[in-house]
C-alpha positions as CSV (number, residue, x, y, z in Angstrom):
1,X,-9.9,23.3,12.9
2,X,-13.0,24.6,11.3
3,X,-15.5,23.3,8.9
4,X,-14.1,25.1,6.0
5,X,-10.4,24.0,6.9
6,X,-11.8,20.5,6.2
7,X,-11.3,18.4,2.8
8,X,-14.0,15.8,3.2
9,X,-17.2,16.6,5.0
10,X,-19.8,13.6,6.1
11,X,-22.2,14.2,7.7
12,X,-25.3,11.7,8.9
13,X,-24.9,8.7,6.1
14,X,-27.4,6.1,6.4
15,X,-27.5,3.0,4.5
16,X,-29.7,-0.5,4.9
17,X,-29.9,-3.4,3.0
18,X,-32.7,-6.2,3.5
19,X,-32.0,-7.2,7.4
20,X,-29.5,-4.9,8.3
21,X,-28.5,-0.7,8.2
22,X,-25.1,-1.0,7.0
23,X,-24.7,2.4,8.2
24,X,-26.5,4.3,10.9
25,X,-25.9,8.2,10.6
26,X,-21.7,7.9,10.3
27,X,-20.6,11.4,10.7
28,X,-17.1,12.3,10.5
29,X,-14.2,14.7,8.2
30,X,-10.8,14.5,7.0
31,X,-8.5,17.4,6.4
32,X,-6.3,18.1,3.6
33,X,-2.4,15.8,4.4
34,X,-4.3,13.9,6.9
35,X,-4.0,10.2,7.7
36,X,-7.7,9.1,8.6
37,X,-8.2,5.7,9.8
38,X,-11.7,3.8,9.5
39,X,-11.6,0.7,12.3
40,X,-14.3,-1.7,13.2
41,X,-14.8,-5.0,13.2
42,X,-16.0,-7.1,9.9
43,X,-19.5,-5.9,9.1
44,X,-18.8,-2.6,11.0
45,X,-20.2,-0.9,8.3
46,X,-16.3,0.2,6.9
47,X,-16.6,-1.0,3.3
48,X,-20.1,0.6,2.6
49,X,-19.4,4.2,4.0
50,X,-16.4,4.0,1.3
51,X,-18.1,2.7,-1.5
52,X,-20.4,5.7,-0.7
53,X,-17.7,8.1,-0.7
54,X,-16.5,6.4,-4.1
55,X,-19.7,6.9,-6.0
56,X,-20.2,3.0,-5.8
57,X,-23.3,3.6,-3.9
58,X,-25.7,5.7,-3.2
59,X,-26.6,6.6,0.3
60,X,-30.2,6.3,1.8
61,X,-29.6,9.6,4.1
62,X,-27.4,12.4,4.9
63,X,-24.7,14.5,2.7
64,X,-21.0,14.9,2.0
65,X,-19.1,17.8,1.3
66,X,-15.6,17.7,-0.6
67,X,-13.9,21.1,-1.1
68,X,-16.2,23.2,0.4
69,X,-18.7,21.7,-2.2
70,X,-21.9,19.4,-2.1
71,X,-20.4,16.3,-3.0
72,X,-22.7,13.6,-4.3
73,X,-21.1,10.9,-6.8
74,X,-23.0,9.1,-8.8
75,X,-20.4,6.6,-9.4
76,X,-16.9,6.0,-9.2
77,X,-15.8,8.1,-12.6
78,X,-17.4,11.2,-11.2
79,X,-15.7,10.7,-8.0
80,X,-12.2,10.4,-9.5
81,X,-13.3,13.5,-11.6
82,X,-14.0,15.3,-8.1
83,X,-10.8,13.9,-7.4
84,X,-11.4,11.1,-5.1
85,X,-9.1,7.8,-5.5
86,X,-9.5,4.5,-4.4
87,X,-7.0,1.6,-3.7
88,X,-8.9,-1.6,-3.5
89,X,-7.9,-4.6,-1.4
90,X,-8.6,-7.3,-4.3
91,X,-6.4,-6.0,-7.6
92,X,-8.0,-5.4,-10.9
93,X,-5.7,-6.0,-13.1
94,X,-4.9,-7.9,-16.7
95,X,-1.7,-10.5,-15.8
96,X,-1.5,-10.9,-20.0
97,X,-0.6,-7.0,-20.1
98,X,2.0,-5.0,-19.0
99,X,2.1,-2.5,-16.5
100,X,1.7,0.7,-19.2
101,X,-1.3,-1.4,-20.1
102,X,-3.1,-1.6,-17.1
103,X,-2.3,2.1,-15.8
104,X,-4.4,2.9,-19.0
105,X,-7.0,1.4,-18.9
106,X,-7.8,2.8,-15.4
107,X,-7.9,6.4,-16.5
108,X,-10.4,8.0,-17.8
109,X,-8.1,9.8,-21.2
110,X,-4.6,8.0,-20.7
111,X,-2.3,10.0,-22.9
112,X,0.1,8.4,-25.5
113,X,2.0,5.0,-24.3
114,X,5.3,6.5,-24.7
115,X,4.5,9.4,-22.9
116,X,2.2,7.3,-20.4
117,X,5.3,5.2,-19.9
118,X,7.3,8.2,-19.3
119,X,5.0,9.4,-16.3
120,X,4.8,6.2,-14.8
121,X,8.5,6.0,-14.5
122,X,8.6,10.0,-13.2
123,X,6.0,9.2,-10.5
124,X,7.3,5.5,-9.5
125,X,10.8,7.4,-8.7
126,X,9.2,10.6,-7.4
127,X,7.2,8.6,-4.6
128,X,9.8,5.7,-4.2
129,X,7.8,2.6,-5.6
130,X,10.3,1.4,-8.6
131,X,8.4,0.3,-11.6
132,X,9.0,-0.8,-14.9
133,X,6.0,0.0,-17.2
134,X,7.3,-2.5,-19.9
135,X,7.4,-5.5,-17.3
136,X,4.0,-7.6,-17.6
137,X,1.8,-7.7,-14.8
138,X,1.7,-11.5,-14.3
139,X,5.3,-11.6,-13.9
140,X,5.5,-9.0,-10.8
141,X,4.9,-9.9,-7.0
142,X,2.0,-8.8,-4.9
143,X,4.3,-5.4,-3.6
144,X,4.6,-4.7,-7.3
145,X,1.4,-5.7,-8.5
146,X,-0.4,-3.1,-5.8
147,X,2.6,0.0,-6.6
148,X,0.0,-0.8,-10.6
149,X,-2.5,-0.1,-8.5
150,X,-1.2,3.0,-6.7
151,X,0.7,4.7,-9.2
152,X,-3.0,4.8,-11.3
153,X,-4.5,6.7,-8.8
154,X,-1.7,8.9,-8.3
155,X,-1.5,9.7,-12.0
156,X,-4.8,11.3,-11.2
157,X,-3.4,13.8,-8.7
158,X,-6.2,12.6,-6.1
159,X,-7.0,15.4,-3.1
160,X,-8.5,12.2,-1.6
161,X,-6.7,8.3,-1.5
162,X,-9.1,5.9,0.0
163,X,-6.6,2.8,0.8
164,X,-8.3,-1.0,1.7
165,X,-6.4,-3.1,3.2
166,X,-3.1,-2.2,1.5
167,X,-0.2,-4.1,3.2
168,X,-2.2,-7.4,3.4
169,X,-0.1,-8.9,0.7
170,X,3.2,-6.8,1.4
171,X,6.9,-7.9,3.3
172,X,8.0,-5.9,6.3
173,X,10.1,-4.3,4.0
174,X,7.2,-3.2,1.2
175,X,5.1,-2.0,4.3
176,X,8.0,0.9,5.0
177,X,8.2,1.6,1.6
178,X,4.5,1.9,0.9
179,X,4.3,4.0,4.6
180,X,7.4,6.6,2.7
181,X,5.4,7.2,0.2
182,X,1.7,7.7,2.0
183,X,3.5,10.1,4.1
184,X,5.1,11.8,1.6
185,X,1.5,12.3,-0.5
186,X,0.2,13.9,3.1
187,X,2.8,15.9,3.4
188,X,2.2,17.6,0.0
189,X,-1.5,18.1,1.2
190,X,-3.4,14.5,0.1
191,X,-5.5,13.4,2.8
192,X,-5.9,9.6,2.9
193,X,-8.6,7.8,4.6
194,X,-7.1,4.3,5.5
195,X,-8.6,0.7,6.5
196,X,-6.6,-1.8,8.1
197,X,-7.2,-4.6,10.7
198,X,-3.2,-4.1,11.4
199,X,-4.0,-1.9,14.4
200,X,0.4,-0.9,15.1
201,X,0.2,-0.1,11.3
202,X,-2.7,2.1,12.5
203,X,-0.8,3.4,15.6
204,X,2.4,4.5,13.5
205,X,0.7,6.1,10.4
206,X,-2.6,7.3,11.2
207,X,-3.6,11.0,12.6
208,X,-7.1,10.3,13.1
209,X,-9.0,7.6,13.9
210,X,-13.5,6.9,13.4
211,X,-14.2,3.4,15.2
212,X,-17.8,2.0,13.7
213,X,-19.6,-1.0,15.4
214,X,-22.6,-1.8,14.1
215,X,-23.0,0.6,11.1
216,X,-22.4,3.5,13.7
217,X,-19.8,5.7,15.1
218,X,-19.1,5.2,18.3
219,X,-15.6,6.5,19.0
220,X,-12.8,8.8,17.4
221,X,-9.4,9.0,18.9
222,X,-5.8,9.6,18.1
223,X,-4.1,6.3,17.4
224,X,-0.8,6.9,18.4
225,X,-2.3,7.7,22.2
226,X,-3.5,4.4,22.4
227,X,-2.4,0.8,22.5
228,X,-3.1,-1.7,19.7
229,X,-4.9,-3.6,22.6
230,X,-7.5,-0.8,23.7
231,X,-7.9,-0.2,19.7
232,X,-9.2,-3.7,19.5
233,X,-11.1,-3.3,22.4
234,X,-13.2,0.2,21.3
235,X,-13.5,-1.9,18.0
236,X,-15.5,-5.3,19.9
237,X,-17.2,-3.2,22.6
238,X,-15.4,-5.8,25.0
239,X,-12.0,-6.9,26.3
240,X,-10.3,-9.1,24.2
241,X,-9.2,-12.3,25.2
242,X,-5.6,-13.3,25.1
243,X,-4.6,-16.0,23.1
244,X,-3.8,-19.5,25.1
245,X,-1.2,-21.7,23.9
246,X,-0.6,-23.8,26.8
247,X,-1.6,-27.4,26.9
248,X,0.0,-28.3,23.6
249,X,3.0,-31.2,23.4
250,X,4.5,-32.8,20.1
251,X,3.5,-36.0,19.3
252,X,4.6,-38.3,16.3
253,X,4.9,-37.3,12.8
254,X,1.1,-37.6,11.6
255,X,2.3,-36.0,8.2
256,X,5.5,-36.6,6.0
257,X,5.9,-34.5,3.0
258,X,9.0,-35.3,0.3
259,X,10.4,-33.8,-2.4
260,X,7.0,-32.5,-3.5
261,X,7.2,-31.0,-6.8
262,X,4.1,-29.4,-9.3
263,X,4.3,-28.0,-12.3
264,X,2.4,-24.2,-12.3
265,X,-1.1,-24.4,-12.7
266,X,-1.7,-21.3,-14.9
267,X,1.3,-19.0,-16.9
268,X,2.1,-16.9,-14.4
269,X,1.6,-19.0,-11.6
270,X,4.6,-20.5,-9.5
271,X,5.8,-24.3,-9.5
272,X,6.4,-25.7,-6.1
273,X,10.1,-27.7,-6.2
274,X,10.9,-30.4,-4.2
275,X,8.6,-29.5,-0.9
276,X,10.4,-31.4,1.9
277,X,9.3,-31.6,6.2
278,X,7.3,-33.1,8.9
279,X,4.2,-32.4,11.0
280,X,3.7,-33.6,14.1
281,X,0.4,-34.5,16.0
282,X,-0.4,-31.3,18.9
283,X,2.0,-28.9,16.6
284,X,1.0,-25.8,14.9
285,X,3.6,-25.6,11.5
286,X,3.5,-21.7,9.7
287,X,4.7,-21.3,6.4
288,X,5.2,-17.5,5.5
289,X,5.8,-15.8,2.5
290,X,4.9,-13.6,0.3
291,X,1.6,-13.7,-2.1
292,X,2.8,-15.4,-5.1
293,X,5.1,-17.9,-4.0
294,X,3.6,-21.1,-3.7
295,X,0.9,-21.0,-1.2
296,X,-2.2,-21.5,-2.8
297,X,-0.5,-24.5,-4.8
298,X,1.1,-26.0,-1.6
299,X,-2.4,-25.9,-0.3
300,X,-3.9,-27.6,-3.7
301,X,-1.3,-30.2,-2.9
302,X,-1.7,-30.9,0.5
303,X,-5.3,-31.1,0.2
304,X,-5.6,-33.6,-2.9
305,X,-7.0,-30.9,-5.3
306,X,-3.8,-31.6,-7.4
307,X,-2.0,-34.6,-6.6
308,X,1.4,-35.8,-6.6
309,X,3.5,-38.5,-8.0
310,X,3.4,-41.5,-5.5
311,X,6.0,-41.3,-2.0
312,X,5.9,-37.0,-2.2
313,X,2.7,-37.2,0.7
314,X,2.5,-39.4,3.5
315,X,-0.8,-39.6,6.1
316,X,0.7,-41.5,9.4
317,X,2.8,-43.8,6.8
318,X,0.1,-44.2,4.7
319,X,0.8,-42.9,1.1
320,X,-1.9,-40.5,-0.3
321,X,-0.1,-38.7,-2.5
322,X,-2.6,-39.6,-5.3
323,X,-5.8,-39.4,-3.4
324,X,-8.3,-36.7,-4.1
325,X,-9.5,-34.3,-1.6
326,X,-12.9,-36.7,-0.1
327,X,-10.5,-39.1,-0.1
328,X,-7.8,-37.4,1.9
329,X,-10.8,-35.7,4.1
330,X,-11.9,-39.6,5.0
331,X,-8.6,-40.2,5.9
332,X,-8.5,-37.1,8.4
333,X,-6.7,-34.2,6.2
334,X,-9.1,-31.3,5.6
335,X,-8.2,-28.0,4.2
336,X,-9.3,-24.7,4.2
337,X,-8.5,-22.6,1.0
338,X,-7.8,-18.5,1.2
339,X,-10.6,-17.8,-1.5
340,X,-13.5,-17.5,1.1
341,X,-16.1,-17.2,-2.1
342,X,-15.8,-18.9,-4.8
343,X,-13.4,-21.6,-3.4
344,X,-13.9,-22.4,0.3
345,X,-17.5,-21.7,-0.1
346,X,-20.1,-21.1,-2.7
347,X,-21.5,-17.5,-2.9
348,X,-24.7,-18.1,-3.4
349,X,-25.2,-21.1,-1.8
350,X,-26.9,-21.3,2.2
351,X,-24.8,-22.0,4.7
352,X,-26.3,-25.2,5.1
353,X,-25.9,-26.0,1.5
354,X,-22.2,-24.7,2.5
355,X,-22.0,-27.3,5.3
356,X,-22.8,-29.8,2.9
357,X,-20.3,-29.3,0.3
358,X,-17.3,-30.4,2.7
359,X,-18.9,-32.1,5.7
360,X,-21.0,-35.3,4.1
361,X,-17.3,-37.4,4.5
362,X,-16.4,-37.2,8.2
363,X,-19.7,-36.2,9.3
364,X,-23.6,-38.0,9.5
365,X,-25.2,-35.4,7.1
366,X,-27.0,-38.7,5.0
367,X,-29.5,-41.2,5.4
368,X,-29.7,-44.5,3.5
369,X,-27.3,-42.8,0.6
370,X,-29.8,-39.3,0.6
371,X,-29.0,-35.8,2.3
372,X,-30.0,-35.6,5.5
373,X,-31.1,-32.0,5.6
374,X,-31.9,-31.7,9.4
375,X,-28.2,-33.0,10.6
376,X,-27.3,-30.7,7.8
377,X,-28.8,-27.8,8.9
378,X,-28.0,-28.5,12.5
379,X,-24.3,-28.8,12.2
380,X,-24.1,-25.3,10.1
381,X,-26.5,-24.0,12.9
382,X,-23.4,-26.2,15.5
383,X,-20.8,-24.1,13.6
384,X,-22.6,-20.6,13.6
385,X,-22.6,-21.1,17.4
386,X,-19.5,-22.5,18.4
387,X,-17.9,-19.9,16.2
388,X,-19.7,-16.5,16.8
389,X,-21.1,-16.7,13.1
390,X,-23.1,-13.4,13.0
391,X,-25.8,-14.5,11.0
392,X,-29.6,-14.2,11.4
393,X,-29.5,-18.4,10.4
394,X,-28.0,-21.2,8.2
395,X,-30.6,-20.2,5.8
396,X,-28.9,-17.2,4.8
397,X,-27.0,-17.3,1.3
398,X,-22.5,-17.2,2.0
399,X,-22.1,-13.7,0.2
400,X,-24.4,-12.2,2.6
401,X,-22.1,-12.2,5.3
402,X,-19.2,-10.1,6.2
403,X,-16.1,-11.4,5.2
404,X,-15.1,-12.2,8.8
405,X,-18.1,-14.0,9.5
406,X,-18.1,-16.0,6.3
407,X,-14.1,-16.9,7.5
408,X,-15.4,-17.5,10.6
409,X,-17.5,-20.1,9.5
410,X,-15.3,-22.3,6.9
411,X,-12.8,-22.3,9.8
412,X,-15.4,-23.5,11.9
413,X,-17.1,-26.0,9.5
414,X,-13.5,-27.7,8.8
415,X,-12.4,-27.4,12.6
416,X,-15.6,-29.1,14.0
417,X,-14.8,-32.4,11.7
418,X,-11.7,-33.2,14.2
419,X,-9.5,-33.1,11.6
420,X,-6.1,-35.1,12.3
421,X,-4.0,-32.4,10.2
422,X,-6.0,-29.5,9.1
423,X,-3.9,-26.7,6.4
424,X,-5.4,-23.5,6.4
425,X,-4.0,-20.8,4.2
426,X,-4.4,-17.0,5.4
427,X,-6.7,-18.1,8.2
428,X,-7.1,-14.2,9.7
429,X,-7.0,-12.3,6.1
430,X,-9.1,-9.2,6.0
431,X,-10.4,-10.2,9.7
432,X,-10.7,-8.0,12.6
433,X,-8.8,-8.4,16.0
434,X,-11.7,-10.0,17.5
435,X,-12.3,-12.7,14.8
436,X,-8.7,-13.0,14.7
437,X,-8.3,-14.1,17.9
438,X,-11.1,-16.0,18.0
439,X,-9.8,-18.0,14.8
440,X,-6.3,-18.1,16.1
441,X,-7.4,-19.6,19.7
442,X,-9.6,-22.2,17.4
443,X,-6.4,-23.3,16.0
444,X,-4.8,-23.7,18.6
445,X,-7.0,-25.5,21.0
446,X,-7.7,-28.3,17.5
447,X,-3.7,-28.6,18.3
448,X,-4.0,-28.9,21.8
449,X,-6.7,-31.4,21.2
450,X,-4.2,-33.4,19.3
451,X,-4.6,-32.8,15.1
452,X,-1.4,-31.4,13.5
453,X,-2.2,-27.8,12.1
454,X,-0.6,-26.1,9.4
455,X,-1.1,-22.3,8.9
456,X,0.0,-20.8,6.0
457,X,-0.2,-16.8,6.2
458,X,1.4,-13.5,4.9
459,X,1.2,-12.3,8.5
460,X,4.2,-12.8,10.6
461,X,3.2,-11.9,13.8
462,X,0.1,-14.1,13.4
463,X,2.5,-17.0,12.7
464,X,4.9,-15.7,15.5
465,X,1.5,-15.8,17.9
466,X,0.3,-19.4,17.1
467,X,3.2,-21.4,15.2
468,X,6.1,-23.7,16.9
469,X,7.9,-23.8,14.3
470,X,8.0,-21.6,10.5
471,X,9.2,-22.4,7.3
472,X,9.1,-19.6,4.5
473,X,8.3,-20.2,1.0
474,X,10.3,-18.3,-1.8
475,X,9.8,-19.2,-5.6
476,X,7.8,-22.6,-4.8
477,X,10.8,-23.6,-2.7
478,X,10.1,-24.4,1.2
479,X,13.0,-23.8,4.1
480,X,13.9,-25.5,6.8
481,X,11.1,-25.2,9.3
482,X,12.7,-23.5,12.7
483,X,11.5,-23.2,15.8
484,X,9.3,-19.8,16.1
485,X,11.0,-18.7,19.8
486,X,14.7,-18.8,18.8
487,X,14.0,-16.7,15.2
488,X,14.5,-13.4,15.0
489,X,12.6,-10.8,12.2
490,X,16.1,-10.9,10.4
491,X,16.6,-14.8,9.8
492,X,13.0,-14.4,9.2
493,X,13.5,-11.3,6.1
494,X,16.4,-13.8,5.0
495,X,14.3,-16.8,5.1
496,X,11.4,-14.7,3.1
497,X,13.9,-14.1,0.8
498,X,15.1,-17.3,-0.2
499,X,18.0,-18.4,2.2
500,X,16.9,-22.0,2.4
501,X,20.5,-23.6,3.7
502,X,19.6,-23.9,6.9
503,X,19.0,-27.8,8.3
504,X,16.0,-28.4,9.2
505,X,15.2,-28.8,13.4
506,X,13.1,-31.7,14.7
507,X,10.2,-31.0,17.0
508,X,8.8,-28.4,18.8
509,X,10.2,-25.0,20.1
């Protein structure tokens, strides 16, 4: 295929920030109907080369042609103008509207309501994603929620659909639907350029494939000639390691949860209703689901940031229901939100400072009641090494770090307490197979070392890797946790969906 038979051109793109090129001469194209992957681990360089091709910024070097055209946005409205689209992997979107509402506001004339309302229904059918554009936005699911976010950039007629992350918050089920309908838009000519640590996702959908490391390209292949494994590895530069479960045996129950019920914490948010199981010392617990169903409150609960009415939480017998999270974390339960900034660590904030904010309880980080700042700086500094934090120090402010690195290191900072029951929720989210498994073995050697881990996670193979046993969570309600080897991915889709009959199995698979 020629030059002129391509849709997207780049050629030499260069970008650096204070300490690091983000991007180091990254030259590759994309035809019309072709599925383009971008791989490479977190701080590859990924999310820069497509916030240059967005118009969100500008590059230091090289050029782009789109169309057979120089092709140099100045920000994102003349790139949808040029007819480039862009998917993002957090959603912008107004949960006090409805989903008319929100499609207009993203374009740049939107037409009448009743006529907007009109085309959002033709294109929903036309591509398969079902939508209501009367329904508000804070009442639909994740799946839903993103279809908002796609059907607004298809209402554009893009020639280009940059796609981040997209089946991160999506069911089996969604991620078939969402796969119909990118393959449909190729097939009527709209090339798609596609990031995803989900390297079979890769495998099945993708044509083409750029690998970056280090803000360079240093491979290109097809996807589908290749396992998910050697993927992974052109990614790292290095063979992966294999995650280790052995060495792991049930102990007693450490943690005793019982009819656990919270009201929502905001309008749209979901109530959790009558929480009920056990967690045993040496066992990993996952709890799937999908985003919007209770996760980030079970986590709130568990971890004392909202407590619950006396007898619904028990610590090895000892009722903490109405303890608060330093309180809890003295006891030995430590949690690890899925917010990495904002929540699990503060953005602007070094990660010493980081180290601080969670570590004083459990570990020596004061002296005669002041901060200690050498044992401070020296366990983030214990946590950047243990964990592969790349990081030129603990000096370094949290949002300057990839987000696999930053996860890298609240994992680390919470792990390196010795926890005796440590809940993490979406421990891998966003992370690439390296960090993954470098996460994931982390988790499971804390198990093997004796805490009780729970892992709550929209990724069910990740939960099929690590977990013993897996409960799902549907509408704030919890199953019958089930041990992970006898399941299959149907009782797993029913249990996802709400079939919570099922008695619950003591102990490990």
């Amino acid at each position: 295929m020629t030059a002129t038979d391509k849709l997207l051109i780049v050629e030499g793109l260069s970008k650096a920030y204070p300490g690091v090129k983000a991007n180091d001469a990254v030259s590759f194209s994309v035809a019309p109907g072709e599925v383009h992957a971008l791989l490479g681990e977190n701080g590859a360089g990924k999310s820069t080369l497509v916030k240059m091709i967005y118009g969100l910024v500008a590059p230091d070097q090289g050029r782009m042609v789109l169309a057979g055209a120089p092709y140099a946005p100045a920000d994102p409205h003349a790139a949808r103008m040029a007819g480039v689209a862009m998917v993002f992997q957090h959603f912008s979107l107004f949960e006090a509207l409805n989903v008319a509402e929100n499609v207009a506001l993203g374009m740049e004339n939107p037409p009448p309501m009743r006529q907007l309302a009109a085309r959002i229904r033709q294109v929903s059918q036309t591509y398969g994603l079902p939508l209501d554009p009367a329904r508000i936005v804070g009442d639909l699911s994740a799946g839903e929620r993103q279809r908002v976010e796609i059907i607004r950039c298809l209402l554009q007629e893009p020639r280009l659909l940059i796609m981040d992350e997209p089946t991160s918050v999506l069911t089996p089920q969604e991620v078939e639907i969402l796969f119909g309908t990118l393959r449909k838009l190729s097939a009527e000519g709209t090339a798609i350029l596609y990031i995803s640590h989900k390297l079979e996702e890769i495998r099945s959908l993708c044509d083409q494939a750029t690998i970056l490391r280090g803000g360079r390209v240093v491979a290109t292949c097809v996807p589908a000639e290749r396992t998910a494994r050697e993927l992974a590895e052109m990614m790292v530069g290095a063979e992966l390691k294999l995650t280790d479960r052995a060495g792991r045996q049930a102990g007693a129950v450490v943690l005793r949860v019982t009819g656990l019920s919270l009201p929502p914490a905001t309008p749209f948010g979901p109530s959790l209703k009558e929480v009920t199981f056990d967690l045993r010392a040496g066992e990993v617990l996952g709890i799937g689901g999908v985003a919007g169903n209770g996760q980030e409150e079970l986590l709130a609960a568990l971890s004392g940031e909202r407590p619950g009415r006396p007898g619904t939480v028990l610590l090895e017998g000892a009722d903490i229901a109405a303890l608060g999270p330093n309180a809890r974390r003295a006891r030995g339960l430590l949690a690890a939100p899925e917010e990495r900034l904002g929540h699990a660590a503060a953005p602007d904030m070094s990660l010493t400072e980081n180290a601080i904010l969670t570590g004083t309880v459990r570990k020596p980080l004061t002296r005669k009641g002041f901060l200690d700042m050498g044992a401070a700086r020296a366990f983030a500094r214990e946590v950047i090494s243990a964990f592969d934090v790349r990081t030129p120090g603990p000096e370094v402010a949290a949002r300057a770090l990839s987000g696999g690195n930053l996860q890298k290191f609240v994992i680390g900072r919470e792990v390196l307490q010795s926890p005796r029951v440590l809940v993490v929720n979406q421990p891998t989210w966003g992370v690439d197979a390296a960090a993954s498994a470098a996460i994931r073995q982390a988790l499971l050697d804390l198990a093997a070392q004796g805490a009780a881990v729970i892992v709550i996670s929209q990724d069910l193979d990740e939960l099929m890797e690590i977990a013993d046993r897996f409960a799902a969570l549907n509408e704030g309600r919890l199953s019958a946790p089930r041990p992970t080897a006898a399941l299959t991915l149907e009782e797993v889709g029913l249990m996802l969906g709400g079939a919570h009959g099922m008695k619950p199995v003591e102990g490990m698979a």
